[in-house]
C-alpha positions in Angstrom: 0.0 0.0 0.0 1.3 3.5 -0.7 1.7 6.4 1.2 -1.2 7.8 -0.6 -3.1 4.3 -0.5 -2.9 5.3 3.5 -4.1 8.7 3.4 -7.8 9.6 4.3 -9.1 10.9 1.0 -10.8 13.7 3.4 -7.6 14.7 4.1 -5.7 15.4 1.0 -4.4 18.6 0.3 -6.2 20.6 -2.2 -6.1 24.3 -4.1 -2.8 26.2 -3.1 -1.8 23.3 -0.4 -1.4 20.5 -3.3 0.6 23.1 -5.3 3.1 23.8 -2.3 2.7 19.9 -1.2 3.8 18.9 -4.7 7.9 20.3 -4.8 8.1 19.3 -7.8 6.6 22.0 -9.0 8.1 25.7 -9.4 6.0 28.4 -6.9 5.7 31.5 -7.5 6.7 33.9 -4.9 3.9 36.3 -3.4 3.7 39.8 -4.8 5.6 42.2 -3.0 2.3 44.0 -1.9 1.0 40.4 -0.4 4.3 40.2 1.9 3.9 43.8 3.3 1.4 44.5 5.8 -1.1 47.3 5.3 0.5 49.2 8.3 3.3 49.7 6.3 2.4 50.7 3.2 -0.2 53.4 4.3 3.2 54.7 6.0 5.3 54.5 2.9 1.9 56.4 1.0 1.9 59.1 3.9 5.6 60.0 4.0 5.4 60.0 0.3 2.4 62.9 0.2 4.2 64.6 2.6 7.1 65.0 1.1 5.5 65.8 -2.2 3.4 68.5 -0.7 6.9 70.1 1.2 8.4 70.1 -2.5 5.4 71.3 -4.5 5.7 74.4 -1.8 9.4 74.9 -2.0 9.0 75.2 -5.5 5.8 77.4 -6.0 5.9 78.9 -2.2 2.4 77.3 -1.7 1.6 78.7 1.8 4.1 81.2 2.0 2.4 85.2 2.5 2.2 87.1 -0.1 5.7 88.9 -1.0 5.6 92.8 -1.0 8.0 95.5 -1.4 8.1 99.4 -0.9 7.8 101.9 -3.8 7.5 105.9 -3.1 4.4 107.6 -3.6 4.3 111.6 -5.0 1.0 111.5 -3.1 -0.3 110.4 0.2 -4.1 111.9 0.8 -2.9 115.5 1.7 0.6 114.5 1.7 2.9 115.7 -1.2 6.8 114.1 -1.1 8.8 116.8 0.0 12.4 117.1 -1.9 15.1 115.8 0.1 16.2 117.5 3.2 18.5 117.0 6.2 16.4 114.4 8.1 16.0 112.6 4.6 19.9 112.7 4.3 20.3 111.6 7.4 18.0 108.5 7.3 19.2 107.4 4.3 23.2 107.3 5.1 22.0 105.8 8.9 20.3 102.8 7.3 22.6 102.3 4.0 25.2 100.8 6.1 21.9 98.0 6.6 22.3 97.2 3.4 24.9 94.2 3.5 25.3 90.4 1.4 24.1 89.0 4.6 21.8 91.1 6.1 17.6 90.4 5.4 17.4 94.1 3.7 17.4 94.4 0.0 15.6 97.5 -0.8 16.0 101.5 0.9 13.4 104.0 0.8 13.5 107.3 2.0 11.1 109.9 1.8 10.1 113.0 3.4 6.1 114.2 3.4 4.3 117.4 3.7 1.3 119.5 3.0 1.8 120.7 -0.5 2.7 124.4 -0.2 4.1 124.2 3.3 7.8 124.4 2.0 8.9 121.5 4.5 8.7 117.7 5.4 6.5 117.2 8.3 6.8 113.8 8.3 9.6 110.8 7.7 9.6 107.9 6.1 11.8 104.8 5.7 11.0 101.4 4.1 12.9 98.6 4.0 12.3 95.6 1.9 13.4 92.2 2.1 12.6 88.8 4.2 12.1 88.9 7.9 9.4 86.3 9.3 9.4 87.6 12.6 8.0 91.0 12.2 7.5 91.5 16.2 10.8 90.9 16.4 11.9 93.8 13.6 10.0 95.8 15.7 11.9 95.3 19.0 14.8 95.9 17.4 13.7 99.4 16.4 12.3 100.2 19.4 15.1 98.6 21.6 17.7 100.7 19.6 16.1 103.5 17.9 18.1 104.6 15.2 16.4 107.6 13.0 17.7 110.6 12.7 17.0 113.0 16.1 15.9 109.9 18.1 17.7 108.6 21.1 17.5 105.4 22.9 15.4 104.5 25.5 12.3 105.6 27.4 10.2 104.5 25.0 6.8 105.1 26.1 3.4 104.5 24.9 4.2 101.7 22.7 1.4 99.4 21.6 -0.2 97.7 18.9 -2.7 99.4 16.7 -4.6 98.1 13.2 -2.8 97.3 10.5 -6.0 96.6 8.1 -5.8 94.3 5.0 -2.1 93.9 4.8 -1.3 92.0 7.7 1.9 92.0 10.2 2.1 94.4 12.9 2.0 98.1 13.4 3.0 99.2 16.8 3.6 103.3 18.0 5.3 104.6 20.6 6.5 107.9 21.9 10.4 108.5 21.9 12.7 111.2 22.9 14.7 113.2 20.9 18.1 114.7 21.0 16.5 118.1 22.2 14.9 117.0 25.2 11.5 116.8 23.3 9.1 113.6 22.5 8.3 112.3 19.5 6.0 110.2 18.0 7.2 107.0 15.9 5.2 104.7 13.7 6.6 100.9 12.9 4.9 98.6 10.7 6.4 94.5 9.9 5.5 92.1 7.6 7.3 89.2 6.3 8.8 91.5 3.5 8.6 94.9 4.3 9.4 97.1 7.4 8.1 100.8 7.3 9.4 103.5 10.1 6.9 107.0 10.0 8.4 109.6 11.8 6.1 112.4 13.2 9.0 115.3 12.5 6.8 118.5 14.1 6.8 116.4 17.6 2.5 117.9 18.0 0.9 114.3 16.5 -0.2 112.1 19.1 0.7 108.3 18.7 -2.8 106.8 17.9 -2.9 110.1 15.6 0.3 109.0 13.8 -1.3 105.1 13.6 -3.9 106.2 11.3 -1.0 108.3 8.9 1.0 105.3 8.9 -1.8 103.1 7.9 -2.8 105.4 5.1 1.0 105.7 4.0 1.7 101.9 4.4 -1.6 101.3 1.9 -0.4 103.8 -0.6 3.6 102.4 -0.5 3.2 98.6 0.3 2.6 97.1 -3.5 2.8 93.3 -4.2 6.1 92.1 -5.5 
C-alpha cells in the first residue's frame, strides 16, 4: 500500500496546499504588496504625500504670505513728497550701512512728506524691503535701539499695537525722545517682506494720531512684488 493508499481521501491537500505539497513543482513567490502589511504601506503612502506637498511648496511657495515690497508715492491723501532734506539725508546714510550680502534688507526708501505748499517735510519715512518672518521681532529691534535721525534710545513710552488693516503684520507706535529734550512720536509697521518707520517730525501728533497716517502711507507704498 502506498503512502497515498494510507491517506484519508478527506484529508488530502487541495487548491494552493497540493501546489506547495507537490515540490516538484516551481511556486511563484507572493507579490511584493501580499508580503507587506497594510501598516506599512499606508506609511510609505503618507511620508510620500508629505514629502511631495513640502516640495510642491518649496517650488511654487504654496503657503508662503504674499511677498511685497516698498515703492514711493508723489502722493499720500494731503501728503505731497517733499524734496530731500537733512532728516531725509540723514536716514538714508544711517540705514545704507543695513544694506549688507548678509543682512535680510534688500531694498532702501526714504522719503520725506508734507502738506503741499508748506515748504517742509512734516513727516519721515523709511521702508525697507526684504525677508524677515518675525516681524515682532523687527520691531523690537527698532524700538530697543532707535536709530532715525533725532531719536535717542530709551524711554520708549506709549508703545502698543494698533490696526494694521488688509495687509497684515504688525504696526505698533510709541513715543520717543529726541536729541532736544523733546518727545516724538514713531510709527513701525512688519510684515514678512517689508518694514516701514513713519516719523512724526513736528513732535504735536499724538501716537494713535500718527497710527492712522501710517496706515494710510503703508496702503499707498506697500505694493505686491
Amino acid at each position: 500500500m502506498t503512502a497515498t493508499d494510507r491517506t484519508d481521501p478527506g484529508e488530502q491537500p487541495t487548491g494552493l496546499q497540493a501546489i506547495w505539497a507537490n515540490t516538484t513543482r516551481p511556486v511563484a513567490p507572493l507579490p511584493w504588496y501580499r508580503r507587506v502589511s497594510r501598516k506599512v504601506i499606508a506609511a510609505v503612502v503618507v511620508v510620500v504625500g508629505l514629502f511631495t506637498a513640502l516640495t510642491v511648496a518649496a517650488v511654487t511657495g504654496a503657503g508662503a504670505p504674499p511677498a511685497h515690497r516698498i515703492a514711493l508715492a508723489d502722493r499720500i491723501g494731503d501728503q505731497v513728497r517733499m524734496p530731500d532734506d537733512k532728516w531725509v539725508t540723514a536716514a538714508r546714510s544711517d540705514f545704507r550701512p543695513g544694506l549688507t550680502a548678509l543682512s535680510p534688507y534688500r531694498q532702501l526708501e526714504v522719503a520725506g512728506y508734507g502738506t503741499g505748499g508748506s515748504g517742509g517735510s512734516t513727516l519721515l519715512f523709511v521702508g525697507l524691503t526684504g525677508s524677515f518672518p518675525d516681524a515682532r521681532m523687527e520691531l523690537d529691534k527698532y524700538f530697543g535701539h532707535p536709530t532715525a535721525p533725532g531719536v535717542s534710545g530709551g524711554n520708549v513710552t506709549d508703545r502698543q499695537d494698533y490696526p494694521t488693516g488688509s495687509l497684515g503684520g504688525v504696526l505698533q507706535c510709541a513715543t520717543v525722545p529726541t536729541d532736544t529734550g523733546s518727545r516724538t512720536a514713531i510709527c513701525v509697521w512688519a510684515d514678512g517682506t517689508t518694514v516701514g518707520f513713519v516719523d512724526d517730525l513736528t513732535g504735536a501728533v499724538r501716537p494713535q494720531d500718527l497710527a492712522e497716517r501710517a496706515l494710510e502711507i503703508r496702503t499707498a507704498v506697500e505694493v505686491e512684488a
